[in-house]
N, C-alpha and C positions, 0 to 999 in steps of 0.2 A: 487581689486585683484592686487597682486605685482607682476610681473614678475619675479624678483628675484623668487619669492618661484613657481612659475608656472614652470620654466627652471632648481629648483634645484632638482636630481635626487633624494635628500632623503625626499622631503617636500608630505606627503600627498596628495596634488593637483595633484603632477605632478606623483605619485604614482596610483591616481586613474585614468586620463589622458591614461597613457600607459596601464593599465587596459582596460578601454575601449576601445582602440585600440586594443588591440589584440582581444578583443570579435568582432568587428566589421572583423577583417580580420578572423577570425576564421569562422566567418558566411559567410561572402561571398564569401571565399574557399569551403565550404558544400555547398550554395548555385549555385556555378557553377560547381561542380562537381557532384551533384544531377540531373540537368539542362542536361546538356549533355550526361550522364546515360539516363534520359527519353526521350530528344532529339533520342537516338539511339534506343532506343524502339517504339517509336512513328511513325519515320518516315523514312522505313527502305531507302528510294531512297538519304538519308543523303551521303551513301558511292560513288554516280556518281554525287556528286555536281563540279562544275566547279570550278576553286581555287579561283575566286576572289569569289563566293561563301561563300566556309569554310572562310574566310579570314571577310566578311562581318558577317557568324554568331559568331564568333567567339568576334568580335567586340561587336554587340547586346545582347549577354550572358553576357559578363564579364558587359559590361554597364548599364544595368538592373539589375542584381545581386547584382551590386555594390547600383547600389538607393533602389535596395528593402529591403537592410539588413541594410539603413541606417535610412529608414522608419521606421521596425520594432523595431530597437535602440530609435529613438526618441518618439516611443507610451510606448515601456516598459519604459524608464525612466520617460516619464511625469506619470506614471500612477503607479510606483514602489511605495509600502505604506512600509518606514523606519521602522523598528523591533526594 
């Protein structure tokens, strides 16, 4: 792999690169905004938490969010069958 064409904005690589990047932040924007939506249905005492609290869920959502939507990236690609 050449870095040259890795870091050149018009080279294919780096073309499908930011591609998948945005799929992965697309997902784990829906996946914490999902998350929080159910979070607020689930457990209505969410609204008398203490701040370092929200502050700690807030933390465990984005960070979990963030590995689960990189999980599900790396099964659909190993597992993606080329058309």
């Amino acid at each position: 792999m050449d870095w040259d064409e890795i870091l050149n904005p018009l080279s294919p690589l780096y073309q499908d690169a930011m591609y998948e990047q945005q799929q992965l932040v697309s997902m784990q924007d829906g996946l914490i905004d999902a998350t929080k939506k159910m979070i607020e249905t689930v457990y209505p005492q969410l609204y008398h938490l203490e701040s370092e609290g929200y502050k700690e869920l807030e933390s465990v959502i984005i960070t979990e969010c963030v590995k689960f939507s990189c999980k599900i990236n790396e099964v659909i690609n190993r597992y993606h069958i080329n058309e």
